[in-house]
N, C-alpha and C positions, 0 to 999 in steps of 0.2 A: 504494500500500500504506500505510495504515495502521501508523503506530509509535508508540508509546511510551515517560518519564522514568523512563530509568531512573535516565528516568531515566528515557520517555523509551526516550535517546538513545537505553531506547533506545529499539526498537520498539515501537511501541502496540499488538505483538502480545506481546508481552513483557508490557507493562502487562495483557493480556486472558488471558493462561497462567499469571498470579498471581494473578487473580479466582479462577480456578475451578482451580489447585492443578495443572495441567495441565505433562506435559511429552512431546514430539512424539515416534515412535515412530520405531524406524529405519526401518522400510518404512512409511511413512505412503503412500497412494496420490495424495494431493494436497500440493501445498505443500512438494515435497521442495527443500531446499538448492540453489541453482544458483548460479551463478558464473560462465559460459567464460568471461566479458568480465572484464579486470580493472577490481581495484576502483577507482572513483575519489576524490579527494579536493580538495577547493580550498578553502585557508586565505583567510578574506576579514578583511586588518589595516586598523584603522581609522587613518592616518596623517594623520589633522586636527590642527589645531593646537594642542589640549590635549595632546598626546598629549607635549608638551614638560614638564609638570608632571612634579618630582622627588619624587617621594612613595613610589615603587617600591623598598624595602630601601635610598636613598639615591641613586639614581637615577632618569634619566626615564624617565616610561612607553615612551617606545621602544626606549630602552637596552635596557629589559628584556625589548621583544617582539621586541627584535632576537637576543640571547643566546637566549629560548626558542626562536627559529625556527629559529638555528643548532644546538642539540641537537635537534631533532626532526629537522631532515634528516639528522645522522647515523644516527637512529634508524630510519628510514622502511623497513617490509620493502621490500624486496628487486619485489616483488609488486602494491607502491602504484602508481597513475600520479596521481603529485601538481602542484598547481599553488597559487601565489600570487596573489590579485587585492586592489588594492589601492583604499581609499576617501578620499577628500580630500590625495591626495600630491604634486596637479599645479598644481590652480589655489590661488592667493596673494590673490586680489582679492578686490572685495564684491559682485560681483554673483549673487545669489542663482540667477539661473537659469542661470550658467554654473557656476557651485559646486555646482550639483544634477547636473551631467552629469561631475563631475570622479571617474571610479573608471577605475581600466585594468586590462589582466592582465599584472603583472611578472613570471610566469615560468606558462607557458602548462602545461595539464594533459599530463600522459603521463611517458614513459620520465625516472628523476629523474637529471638530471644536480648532482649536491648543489656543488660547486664552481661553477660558474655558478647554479645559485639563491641561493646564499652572497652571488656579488657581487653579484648585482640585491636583494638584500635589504640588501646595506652601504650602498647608493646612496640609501636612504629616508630623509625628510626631514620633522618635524611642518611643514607648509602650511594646509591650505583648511579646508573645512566639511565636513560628516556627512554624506552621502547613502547611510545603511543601504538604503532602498529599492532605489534601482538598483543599488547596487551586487550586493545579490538576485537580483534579475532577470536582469542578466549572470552572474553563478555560475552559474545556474540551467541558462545556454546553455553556458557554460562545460563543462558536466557532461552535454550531450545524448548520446543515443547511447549502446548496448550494453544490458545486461543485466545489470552487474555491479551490487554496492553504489556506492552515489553520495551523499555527504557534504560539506555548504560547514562549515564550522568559522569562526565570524563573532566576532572578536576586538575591541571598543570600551572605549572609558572616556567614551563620551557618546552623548544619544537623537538621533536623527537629527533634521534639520536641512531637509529637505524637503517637509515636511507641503504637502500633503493630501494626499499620496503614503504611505500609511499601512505603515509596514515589515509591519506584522502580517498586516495587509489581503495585500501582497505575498506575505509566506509562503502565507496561507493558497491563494491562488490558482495558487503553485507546487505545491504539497499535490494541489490539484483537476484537476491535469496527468496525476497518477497515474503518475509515470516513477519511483516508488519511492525520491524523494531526503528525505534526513534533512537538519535544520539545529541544528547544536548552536552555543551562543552563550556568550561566554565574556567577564564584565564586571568589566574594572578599576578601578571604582571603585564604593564601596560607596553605592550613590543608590537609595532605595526607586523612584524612577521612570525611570531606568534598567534599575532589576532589572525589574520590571513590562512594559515593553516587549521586553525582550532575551528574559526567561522567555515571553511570548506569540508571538513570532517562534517557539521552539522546539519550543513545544507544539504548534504549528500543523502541523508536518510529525513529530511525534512525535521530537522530540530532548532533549537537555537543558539547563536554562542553568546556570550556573557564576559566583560569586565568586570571582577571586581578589586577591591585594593581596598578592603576594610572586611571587618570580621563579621560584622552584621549585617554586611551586606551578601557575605557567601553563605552563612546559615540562610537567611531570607529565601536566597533563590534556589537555594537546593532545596528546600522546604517546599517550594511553590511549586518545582519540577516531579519529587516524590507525590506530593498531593494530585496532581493534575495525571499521574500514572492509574489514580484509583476514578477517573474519572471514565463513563463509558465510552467504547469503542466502537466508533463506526468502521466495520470491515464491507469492501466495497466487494460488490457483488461479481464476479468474472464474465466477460461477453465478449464478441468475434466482430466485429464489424466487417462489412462488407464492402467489395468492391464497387459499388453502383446500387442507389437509394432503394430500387424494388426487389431487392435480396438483402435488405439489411432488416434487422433483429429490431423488435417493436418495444421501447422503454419504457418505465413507467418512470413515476419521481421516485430518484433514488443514488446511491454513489455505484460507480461499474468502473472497473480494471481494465485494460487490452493492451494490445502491443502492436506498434508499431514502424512498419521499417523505414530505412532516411527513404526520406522524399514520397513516401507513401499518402496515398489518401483513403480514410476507411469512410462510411456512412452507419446512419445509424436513424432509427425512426420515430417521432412520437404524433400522439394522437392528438388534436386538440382542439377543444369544443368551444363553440364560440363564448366570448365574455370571460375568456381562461387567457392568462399569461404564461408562455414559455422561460425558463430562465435557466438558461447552460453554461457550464463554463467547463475547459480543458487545462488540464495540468500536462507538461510532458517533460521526464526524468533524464537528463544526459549521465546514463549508469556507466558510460564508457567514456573515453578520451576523444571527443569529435573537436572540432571547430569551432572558432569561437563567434564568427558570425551565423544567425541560424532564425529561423523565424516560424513561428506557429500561426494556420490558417484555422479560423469556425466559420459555417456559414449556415445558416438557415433558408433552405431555398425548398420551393412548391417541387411536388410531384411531376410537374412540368419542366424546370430546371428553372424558374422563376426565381433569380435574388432576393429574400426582404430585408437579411439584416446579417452582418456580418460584424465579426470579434476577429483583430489580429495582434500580435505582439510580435516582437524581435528580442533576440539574446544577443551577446558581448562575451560570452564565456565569464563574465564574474560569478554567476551562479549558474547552479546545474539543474536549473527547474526552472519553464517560460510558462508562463499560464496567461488565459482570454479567455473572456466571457462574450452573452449576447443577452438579450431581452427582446420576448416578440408578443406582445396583447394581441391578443384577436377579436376584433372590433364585435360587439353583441349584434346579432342579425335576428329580423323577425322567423319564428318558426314555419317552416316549412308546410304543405297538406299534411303531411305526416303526424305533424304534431314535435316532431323531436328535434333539438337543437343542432343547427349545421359543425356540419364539426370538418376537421381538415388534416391530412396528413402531412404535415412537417419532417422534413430529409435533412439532417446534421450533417455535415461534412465538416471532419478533421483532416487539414493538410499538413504536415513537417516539412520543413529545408533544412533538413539536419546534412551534413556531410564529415566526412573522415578522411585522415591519412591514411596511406595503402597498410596494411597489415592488421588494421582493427576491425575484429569482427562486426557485420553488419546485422546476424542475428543472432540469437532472436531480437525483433526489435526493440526501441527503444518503449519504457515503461509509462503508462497512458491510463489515464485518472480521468473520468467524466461525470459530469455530476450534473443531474435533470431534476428540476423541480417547474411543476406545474400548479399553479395558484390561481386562484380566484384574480381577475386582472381590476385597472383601476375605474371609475364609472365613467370616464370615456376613453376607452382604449383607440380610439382611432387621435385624440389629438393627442396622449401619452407617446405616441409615435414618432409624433412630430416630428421629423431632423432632430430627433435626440433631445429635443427641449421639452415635452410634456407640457405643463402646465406654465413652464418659463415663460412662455411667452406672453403672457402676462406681466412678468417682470421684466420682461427685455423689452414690450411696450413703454411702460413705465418709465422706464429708465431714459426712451428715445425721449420721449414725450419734456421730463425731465430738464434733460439736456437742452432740447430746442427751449424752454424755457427761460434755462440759466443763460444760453448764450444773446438773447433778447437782451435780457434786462444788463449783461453785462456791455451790450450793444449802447443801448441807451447811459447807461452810465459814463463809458466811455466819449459818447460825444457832447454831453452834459458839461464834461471836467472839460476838454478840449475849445466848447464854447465860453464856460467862466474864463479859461486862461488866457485866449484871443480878448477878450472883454476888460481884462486887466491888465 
């Protein structure tokens, strides 16, 4: 699944439900809320050797991630099955490849015993070197299994120490597993290339990254991050889009998954009766190393091949998620001999301009989040259409109306002052 910064953190269905203004219905037919498995959670502290720098309100940075970690486990619902994995805590030497294998799990995921995670967390010690990647990769295993929400909360004050082992690279490859886990990243020290690495680890699986540089500010947000784990999960339902609108799969309101390849166009279908608003938006995932120029197509067009309304965005490569929405009211029409209200078949089309360097695989493709929600539209959806202005147009009246106004009188005043000053 596909998430979102919020920020992310959150979901980059989240980030796709703010494109196009959208919010999920209680009976949505797809995408509804699940949970039976509890949520999971694994704090990943970076316990390397800087972590001994006192710069933290007057203490060291571990002082300080040791205090947050113990108000966060008082705080932990009730509901959480939480665990600690730790990065650079064991090995002391300099050998680079046993410093790359130094992470462990100091208190294993599940039922929170907060008094023994207390003392395996007293027991930490600033030691070795940065291994973000692996340390990654075991969370990741750390957190297999079930259905619930699944979240590593990745805690550093430095870039990883591993290279060519590329942290990012790792998220995104966790992302491409599709087991629905977030990574939220949380950076004690204020380092543009730090930030840069820590923020792209999180984007990758739709989380958020975080500065902080005070003690009450990283209990705060670890706090908020653990909380927000026990909250429900929308798991987005899997569908096939089609090549061409009269062989695509009929939606209803709800979140859907699918995949597709660069340059690809799928379709996809919904029903809609008149006096009802469409409201779509696309998420699509660069789980791979593509290009940094790239742009995502939506269009909403008639069974005819009819344009109405169309959502585009372009990417830069600074993040690895483009999203675009659309909004389509279908004007209220009187009912038919039938008696039953006109309704209409609306064709989605999602197009990518994703591209690669030669050697990166092109499938499967890229990871593809849709989200359909059909609402009651506004009481006159035919001027809500407007050129995008809706009801504006009343205030952009206004406003002319306004204007010619002010430019009068400041007419007349002007030549007022200009006949006093001839006059004297």
């Amino acid at each position: 699944m596909i998430r979102r910064t919020r920020p992310v953190a959150g979901a980059i269905a989240l980030l796709a439900a703010l494109t196009a203004g959208i919010a999920f219905p209680a009976g949505a037919a797809a995408g509804e809320p699940t949970g039976q498995d509890a949520p999971k959670v694994d704090l990943v502290l970076d316990v390397s050797g800087s972590m001994r720098a006192k710069d933290i309100d007057g203490q060291s940075r571990m002082a300080a991630a040791k205090q947050a970690f113990n108000e966060v486990l008082d705080a932990t619902p009730e509901e959480v099955q939480l665990g600690i994995r730790t990065l650079g805590a064991n090995y002391p030497g300099d050998d680079r490849k046993e410093g790359c294998k130094d992470t462990a799990q100091l208190y294993p995921v599940g039922p929170l015993d907060r008094t023994e995670a207390k003392t395996a967390v007293a027991t930490l010690v600033p030691t070795g070197w940065t291994p973000i990647g692996p340390a990654l990769l075991k969370a990741a295993d750390d957190l297999d299994g079930g259905d619930g929400s699944k979240r590593i909360v990745l805690i550093s004050d430095g870039e990883d120490t591993c290279a060519p082992l590329d942290p990012c690279e790792v998220a995104r490859e966790i992302a491409a597993r599709g087991i629905g886990l977030t990574i939220d990243t949380l950076g004690l020290v204020p380092n543009a290339k730090l930030s840069r690495q820590l923020s792209c680890i999180a984007e990758a699986t739709g989380g958020t990254y975080t500065s902080v540089e005070h003690q009450d500010e990283l209990t705060d947000r670890v706090n908020e991050l653990v909380d927000r784990a026990a909250e429900p999960v929308v798991t987005p339902v899997a569908t096939e889009g089609a090549g061409s609108c009269d062989k695509a799969p009929v939606l209803t309101s709800g979140l859907y998954t699918d995949r597709e390849e660069f340059g690809q166009q799928r379709w996809y279908r919904v029903e809609l009766l008149a006096g009802q608003e469409l409201r779509a938006s696309v998420s699509v995932a660069a789980d791979r190393a593509v290009r940094p120029d790239h742009g995502l197509l939506m269009r909403a067009v008639t069974v005819h091949d009819r344009e109405i309304v169309r959502g585009e965005a372009t990417g830069n490569g600074r993040t690895d998620v483009v999203s675009t929405g659309l909004r389509y009211p279908k004007p209220e029409l009187e009912d038919d001999d039938s008696g039953k209200p006109a309704a209409e078949t609306v064709c989605l089309g999602v197009t990518t301009s994703f591209s690669a360097d030669a050697g990166v695989k092109t499938t499967p493709g890229l990871p593809l989040e849709l989200t359909v929600d059909v609402v009651d539209g506004p009481d006159d959806a035919s001027d809500a259409a407007s050129f995008g202005l809706g009801r504006g147009w009343w205030l952009l009246g206004a406003l002319v109306v306004a204007g010619f106004l002010a430019g009068l009188v400041w007419g007349w005043l002007s030549r007022w002052r200009v006949a006093v000053w001839r006059t004297s």
